[in-house]
Jmol script that loads the backbone (N, CA, C; Angstrom):
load data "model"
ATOM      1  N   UNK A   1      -3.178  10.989   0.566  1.00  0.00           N
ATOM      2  CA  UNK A   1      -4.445  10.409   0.921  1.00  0.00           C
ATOM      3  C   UNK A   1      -5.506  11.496   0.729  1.00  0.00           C
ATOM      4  N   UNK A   2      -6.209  11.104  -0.138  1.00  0.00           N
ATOM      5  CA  UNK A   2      -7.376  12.532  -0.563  1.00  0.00           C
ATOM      6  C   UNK A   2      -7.979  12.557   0.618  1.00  0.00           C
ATOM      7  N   UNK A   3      -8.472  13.638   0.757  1.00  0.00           N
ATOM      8  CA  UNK A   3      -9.457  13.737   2.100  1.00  0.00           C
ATOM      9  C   UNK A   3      -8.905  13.723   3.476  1.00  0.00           C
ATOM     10  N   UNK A   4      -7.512  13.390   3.935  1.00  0.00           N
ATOM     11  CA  UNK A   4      -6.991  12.960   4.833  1.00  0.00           C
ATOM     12  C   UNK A   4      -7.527  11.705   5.230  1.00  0.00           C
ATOM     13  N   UNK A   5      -8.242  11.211   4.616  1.00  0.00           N
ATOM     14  CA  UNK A   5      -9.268   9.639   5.146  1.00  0.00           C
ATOM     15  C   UNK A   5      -8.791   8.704   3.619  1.00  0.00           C
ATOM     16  N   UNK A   6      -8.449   7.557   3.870  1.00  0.00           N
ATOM     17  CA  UNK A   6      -8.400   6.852   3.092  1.00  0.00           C
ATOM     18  C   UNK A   6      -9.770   6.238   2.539  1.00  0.00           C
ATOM     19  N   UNK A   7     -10.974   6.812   3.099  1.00  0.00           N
ATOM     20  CA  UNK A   7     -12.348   6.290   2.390  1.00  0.00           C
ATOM     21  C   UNK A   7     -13.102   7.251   2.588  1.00  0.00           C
ATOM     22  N   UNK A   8     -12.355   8.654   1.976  1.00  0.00           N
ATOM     23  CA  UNK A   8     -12.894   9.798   1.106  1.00  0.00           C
ATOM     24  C   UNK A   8     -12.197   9.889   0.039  1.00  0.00           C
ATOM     25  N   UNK A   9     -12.787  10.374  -0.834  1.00  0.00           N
ATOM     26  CA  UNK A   9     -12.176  10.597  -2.223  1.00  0.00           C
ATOM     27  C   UNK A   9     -12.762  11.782  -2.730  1.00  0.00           C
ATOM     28  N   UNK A  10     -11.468  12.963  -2.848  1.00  0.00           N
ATOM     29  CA  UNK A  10     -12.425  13.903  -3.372  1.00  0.00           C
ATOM     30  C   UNK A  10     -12.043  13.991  -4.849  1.00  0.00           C
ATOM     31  N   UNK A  11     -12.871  14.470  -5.607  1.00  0.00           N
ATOM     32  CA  UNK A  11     -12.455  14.929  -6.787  1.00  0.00           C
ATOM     33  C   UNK A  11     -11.686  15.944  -7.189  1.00  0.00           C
ATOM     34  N   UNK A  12     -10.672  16.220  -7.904  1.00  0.00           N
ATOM     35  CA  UNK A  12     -10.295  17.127  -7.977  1.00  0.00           C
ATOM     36  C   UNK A  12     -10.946  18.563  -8.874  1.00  0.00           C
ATOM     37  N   UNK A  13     -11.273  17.971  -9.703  1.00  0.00           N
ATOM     38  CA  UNK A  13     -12.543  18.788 -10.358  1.00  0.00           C
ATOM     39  C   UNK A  13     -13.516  19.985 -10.011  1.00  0.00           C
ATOM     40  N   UNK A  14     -14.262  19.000  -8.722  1.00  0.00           N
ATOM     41  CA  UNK A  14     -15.581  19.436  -8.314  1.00  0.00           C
ATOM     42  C   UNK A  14     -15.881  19.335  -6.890  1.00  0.00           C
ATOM     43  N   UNK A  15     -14.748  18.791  -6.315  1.00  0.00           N
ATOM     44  CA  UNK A  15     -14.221  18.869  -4.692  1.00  0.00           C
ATOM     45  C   UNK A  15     -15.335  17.252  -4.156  1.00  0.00           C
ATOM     46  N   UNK A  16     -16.567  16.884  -5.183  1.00  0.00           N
ATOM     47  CA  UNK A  16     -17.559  15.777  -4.578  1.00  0.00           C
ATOM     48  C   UNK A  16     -16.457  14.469  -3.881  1.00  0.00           C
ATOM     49  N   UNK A  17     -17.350  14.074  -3.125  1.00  0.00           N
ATOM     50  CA  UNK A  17     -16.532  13.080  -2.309  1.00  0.00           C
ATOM     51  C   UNK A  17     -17.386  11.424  -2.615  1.00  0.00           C
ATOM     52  N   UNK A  18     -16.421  11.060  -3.081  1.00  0.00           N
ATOM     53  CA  UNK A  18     -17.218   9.435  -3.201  1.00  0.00           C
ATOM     54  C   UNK A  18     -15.984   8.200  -1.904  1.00  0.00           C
ATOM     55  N   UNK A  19     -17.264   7.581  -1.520  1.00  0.00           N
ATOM     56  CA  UNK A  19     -16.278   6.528  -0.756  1.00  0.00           C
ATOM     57  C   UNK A  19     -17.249   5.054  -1.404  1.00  0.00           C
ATOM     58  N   UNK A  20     -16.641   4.289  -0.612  1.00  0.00           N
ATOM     59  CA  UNK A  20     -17.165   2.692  -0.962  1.00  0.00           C
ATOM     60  C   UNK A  20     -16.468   2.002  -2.151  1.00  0.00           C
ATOM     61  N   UNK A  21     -17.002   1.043  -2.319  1.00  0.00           N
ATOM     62  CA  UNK A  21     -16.267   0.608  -3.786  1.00  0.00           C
ATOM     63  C   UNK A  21     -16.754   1.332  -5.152  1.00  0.00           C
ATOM     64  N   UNK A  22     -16.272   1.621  -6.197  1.00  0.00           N
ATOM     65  CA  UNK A  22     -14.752   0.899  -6.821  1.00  0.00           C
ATOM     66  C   UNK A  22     -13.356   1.802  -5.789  1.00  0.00           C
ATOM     67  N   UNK A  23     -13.751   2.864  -5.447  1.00  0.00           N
ATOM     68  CA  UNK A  23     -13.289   4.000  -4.629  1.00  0.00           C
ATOM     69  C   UNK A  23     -12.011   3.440  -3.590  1.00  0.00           C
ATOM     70  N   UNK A  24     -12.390   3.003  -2.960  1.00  0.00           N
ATOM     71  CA  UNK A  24     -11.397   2.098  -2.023  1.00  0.00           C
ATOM     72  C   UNK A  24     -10.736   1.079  -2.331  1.00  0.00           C
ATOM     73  N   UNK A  25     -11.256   0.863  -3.528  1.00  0.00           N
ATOM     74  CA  UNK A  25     -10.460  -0.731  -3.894  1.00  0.00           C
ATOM     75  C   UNK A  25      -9.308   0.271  -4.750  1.00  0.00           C
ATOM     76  N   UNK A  26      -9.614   1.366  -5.391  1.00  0.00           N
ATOM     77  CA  UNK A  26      -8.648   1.573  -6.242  1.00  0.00           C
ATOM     78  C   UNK A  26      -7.663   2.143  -5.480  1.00  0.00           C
ATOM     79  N   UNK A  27      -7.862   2.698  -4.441  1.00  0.00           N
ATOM     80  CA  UNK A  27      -7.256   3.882  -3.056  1.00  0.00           C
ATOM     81  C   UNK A  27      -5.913   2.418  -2.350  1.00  0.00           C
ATOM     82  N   UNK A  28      -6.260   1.278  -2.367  1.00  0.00           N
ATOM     83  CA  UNK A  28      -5.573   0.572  -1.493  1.00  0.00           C
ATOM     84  C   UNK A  28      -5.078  -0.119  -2.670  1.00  0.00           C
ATOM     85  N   UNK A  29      -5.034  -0.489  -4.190  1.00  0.00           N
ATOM     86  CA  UNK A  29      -4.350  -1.007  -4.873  1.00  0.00           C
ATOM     87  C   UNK A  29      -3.569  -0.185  -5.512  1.00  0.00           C
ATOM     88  N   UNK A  30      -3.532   0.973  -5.150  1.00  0.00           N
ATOM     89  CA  UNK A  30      -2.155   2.430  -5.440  1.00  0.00           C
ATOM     90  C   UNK A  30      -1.547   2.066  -4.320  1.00  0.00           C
ATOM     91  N   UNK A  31      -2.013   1.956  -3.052  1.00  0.00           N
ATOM     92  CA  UNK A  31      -0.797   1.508  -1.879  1.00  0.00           C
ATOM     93  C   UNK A  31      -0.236   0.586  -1.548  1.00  0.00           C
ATOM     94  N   UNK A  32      -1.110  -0.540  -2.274  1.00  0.00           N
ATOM     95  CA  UNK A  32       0.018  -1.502  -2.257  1.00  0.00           C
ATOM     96  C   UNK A  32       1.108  -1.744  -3.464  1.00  0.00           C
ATOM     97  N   UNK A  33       0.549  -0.850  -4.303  1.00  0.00           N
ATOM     98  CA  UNK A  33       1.573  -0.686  -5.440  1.00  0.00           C
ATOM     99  C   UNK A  33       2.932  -0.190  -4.810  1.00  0.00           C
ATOM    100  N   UNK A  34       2.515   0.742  -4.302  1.00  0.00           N
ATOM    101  CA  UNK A  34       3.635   1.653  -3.626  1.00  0.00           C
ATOM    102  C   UNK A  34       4.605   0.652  -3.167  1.00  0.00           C
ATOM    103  N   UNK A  35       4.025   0.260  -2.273  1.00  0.00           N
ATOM    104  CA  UNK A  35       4.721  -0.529  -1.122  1.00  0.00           C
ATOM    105  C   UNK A  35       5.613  -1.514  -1.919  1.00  0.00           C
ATOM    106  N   UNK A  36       5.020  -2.154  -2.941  1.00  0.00           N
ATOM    107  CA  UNK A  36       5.584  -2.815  -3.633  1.00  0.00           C
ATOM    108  C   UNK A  36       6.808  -2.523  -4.429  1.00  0.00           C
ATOM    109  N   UNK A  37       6.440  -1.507  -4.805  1.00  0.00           N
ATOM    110  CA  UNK A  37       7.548  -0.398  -5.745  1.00  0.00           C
ATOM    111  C   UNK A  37       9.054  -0.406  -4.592  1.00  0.00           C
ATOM    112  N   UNK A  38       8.585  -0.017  -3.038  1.00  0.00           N
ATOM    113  CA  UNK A  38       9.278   0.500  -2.379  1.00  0.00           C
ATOM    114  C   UNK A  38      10.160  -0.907  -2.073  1.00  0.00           C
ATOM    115  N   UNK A  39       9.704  -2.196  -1.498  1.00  0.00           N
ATOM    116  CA  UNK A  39      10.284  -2.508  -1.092  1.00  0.00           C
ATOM    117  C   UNK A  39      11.307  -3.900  -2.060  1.00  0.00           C
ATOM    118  N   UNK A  40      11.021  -3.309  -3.640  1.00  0.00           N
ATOM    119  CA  UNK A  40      12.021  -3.703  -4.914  1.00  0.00           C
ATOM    120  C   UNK A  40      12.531  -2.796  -5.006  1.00  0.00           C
ATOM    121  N   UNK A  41      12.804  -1.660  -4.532  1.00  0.00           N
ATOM    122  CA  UNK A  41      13.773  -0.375  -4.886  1.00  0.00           C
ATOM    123  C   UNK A  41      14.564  -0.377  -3.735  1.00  0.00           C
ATOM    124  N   UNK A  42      14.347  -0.762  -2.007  1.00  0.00           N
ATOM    125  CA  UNK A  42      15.133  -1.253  -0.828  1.00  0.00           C
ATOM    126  C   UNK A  42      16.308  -2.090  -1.242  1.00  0.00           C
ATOM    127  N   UNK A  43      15.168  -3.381  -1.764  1.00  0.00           N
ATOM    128  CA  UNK A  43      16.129  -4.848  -1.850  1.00  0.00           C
ATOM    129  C   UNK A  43      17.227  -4.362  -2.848  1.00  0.00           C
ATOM    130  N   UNK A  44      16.997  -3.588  -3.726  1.00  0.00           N
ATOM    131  CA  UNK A  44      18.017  -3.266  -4.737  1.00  0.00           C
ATOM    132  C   UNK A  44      19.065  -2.364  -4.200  1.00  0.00           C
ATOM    133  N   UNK A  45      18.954  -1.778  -3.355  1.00  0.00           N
ATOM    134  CA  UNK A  45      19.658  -1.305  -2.833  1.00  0.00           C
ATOM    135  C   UNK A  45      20.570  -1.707  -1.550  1.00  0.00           C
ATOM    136  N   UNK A  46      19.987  -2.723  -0.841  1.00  0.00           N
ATOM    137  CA  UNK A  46      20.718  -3.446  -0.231  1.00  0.00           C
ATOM    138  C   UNK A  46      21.477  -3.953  -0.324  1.00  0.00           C
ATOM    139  N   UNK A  47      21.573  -5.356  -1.948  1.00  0.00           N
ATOM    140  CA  UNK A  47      22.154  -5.715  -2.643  1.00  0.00           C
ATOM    141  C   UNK A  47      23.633  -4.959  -3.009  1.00  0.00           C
ATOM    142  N   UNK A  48      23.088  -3.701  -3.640  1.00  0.00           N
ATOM    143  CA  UNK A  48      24.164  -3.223  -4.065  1.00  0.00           C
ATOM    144  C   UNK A  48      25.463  -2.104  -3.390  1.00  0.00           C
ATOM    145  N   UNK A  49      24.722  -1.949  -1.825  1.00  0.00           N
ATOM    146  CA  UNK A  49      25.144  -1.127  -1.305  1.00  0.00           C
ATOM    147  C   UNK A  49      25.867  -1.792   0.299  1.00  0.00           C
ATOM    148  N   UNK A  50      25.028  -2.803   0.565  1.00  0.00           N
ATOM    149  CA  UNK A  50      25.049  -3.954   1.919  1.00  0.00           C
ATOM    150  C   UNK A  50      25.107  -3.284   2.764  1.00  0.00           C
ATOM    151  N   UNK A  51      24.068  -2.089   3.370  1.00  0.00           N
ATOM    152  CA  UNK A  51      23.891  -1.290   4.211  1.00  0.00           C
ATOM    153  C   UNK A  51      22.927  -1.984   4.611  1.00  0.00           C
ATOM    154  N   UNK A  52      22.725  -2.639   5.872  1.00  0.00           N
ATOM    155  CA  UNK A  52      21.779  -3.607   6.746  1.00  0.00           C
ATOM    156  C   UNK A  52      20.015  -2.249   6.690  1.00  0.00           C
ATOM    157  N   UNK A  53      20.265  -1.062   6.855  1.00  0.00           N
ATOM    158  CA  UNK A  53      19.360   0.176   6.617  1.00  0.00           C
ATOM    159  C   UNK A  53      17.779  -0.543   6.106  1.00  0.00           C
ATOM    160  N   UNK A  54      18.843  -0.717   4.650  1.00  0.00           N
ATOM    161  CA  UNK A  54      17.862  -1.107   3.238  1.00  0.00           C
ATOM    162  C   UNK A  54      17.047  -2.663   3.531  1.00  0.00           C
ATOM    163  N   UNK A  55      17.535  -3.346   3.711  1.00  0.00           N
ATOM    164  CA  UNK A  55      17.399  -4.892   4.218  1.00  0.00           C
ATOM    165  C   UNK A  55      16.208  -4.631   5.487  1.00  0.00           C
ATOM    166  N   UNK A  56      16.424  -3.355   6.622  1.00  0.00           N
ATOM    167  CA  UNK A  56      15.692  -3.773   7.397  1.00  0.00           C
ATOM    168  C   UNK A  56      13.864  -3.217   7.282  1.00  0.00           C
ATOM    169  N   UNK A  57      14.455  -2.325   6.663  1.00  0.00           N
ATOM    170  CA  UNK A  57      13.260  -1.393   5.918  1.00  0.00           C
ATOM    171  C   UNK A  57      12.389  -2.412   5.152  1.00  0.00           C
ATOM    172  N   UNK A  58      12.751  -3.324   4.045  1.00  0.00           N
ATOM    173  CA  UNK A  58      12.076  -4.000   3.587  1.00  0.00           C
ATOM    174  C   UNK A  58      11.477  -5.169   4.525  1.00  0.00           C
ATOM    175  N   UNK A  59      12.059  -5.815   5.306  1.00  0.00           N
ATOM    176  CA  UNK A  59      11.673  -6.854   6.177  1.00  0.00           C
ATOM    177  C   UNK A  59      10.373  -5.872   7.331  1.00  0.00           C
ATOM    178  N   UNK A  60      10.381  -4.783   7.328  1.00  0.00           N
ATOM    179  CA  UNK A  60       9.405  -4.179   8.404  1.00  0.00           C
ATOM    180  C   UNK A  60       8.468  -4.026   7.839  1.00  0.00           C
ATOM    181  N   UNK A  61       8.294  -3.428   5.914  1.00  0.00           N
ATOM    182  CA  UNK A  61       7.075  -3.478   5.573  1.00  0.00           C
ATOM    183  C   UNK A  61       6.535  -4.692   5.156  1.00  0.00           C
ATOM    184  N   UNK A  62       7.105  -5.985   4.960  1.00  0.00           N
ATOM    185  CA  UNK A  62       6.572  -7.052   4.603  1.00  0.00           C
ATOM    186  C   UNK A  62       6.087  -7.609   5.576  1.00  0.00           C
ATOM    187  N   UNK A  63       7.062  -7.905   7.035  1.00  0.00           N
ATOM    188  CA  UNK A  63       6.161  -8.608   8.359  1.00  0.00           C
ATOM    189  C   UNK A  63       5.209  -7.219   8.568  1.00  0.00           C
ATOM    190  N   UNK A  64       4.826  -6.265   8.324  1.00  0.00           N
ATOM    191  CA  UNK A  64       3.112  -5.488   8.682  1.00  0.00           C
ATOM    192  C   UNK A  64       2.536  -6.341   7.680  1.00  0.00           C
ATOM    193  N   UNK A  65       2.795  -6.291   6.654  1.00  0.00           N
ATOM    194  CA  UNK A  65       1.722  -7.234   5.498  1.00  0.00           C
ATOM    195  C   UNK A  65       1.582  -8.462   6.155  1.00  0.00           C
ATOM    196  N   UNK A  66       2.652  -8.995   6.482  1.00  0.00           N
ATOM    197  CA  UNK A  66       2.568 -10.577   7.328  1.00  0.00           C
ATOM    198  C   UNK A  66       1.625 -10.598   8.825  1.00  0.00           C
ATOM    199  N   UNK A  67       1.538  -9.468   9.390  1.00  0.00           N
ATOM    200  CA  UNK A  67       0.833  -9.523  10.572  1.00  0.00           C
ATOM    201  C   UNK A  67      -0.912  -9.122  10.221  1.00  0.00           C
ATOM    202  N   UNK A  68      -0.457  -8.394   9.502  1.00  0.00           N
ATOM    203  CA  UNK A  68      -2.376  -7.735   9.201  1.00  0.00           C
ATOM    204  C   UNK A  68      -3.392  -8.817   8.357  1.00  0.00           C
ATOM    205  N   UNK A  69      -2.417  -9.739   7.411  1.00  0.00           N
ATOM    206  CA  UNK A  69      -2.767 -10.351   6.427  1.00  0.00           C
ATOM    207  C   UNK A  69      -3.849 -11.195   6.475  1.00  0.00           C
ATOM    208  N   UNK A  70      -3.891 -11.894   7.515  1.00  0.00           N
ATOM    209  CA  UNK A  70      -4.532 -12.996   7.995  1.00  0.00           C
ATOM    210  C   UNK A  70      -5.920 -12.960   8.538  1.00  0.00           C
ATOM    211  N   UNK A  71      -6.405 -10.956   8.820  1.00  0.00           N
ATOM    212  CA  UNK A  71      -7.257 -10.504   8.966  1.00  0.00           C
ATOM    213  C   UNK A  71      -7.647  -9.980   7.617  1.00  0.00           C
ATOM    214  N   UNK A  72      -7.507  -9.694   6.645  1.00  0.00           N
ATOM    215  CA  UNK A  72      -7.713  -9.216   5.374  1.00  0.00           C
ATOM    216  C   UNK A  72      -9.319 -10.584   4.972  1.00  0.00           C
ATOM    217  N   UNK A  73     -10.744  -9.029   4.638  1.00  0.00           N
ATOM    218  CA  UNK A  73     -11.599  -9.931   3.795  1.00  0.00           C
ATOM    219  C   UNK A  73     -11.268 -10.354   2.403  1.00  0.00           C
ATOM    220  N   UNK A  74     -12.144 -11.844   2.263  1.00  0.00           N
ATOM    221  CA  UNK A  74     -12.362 -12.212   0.681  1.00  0.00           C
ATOM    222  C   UNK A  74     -12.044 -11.470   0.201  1.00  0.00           C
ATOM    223  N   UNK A  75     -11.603 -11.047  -0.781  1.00  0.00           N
ATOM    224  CA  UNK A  75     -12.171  -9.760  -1.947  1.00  0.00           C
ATOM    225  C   UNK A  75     -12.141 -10.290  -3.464  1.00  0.00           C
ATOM    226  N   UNK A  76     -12.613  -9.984  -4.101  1.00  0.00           N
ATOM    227  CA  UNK A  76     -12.577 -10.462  -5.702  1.00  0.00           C
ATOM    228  C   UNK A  76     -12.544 -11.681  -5.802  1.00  0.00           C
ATOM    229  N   UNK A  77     -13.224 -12.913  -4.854  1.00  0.00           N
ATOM    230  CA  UNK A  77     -13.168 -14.172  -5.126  1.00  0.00           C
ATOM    231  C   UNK A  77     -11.929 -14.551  -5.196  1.00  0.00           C
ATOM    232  N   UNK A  78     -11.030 -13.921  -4.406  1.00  0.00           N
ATOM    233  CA  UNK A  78      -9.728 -14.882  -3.863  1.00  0.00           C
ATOM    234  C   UNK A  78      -9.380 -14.489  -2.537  1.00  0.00           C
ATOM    235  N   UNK A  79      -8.696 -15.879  -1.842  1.00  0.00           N
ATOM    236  CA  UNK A  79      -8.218 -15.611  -0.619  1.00  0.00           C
ATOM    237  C   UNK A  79      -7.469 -14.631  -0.071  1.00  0.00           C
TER     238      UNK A  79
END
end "model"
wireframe off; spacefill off
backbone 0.3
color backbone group
């Protein structure tokens, strides 16, 4: 997380700090990449390993997405 703040962004360059959009939109669509990444690399491993571990890991980051979700603004003209 640049800055230790997820709505700082420093440059690496020139150390300047930009926040707001495009800045944050790009900061939280790397983390949900992540997350995404992470919890198809769990399930795959659950699958192949049937260690309940992997299975529960993925079910914890999806119900946070499931609990926060419903508070999430508009953004980009979709729900």
């Amino acid at each position: 997380m640049a800055g230790g703040y997820p709505h700082q962004h420093i440059c690496p360059v020139d150390n300047a700090v930009f926040s707001g959009e495009p800045w944050d939109g790009a900061w939280w669509r790397e983390m949900n990449g992540r997350n995404a990444g992470a919890c198809q690399q769990l399930g795959l491993m659950w699958r192949l390993t049937e260690q309940q571990q992997y299975r529960d890991k993925v079910r914890a980051l999806l119900m946070g997405y499931a609990d926060v979700y419903p508070g999430y603004e508009v953004h980009g003209n979709i729900p």
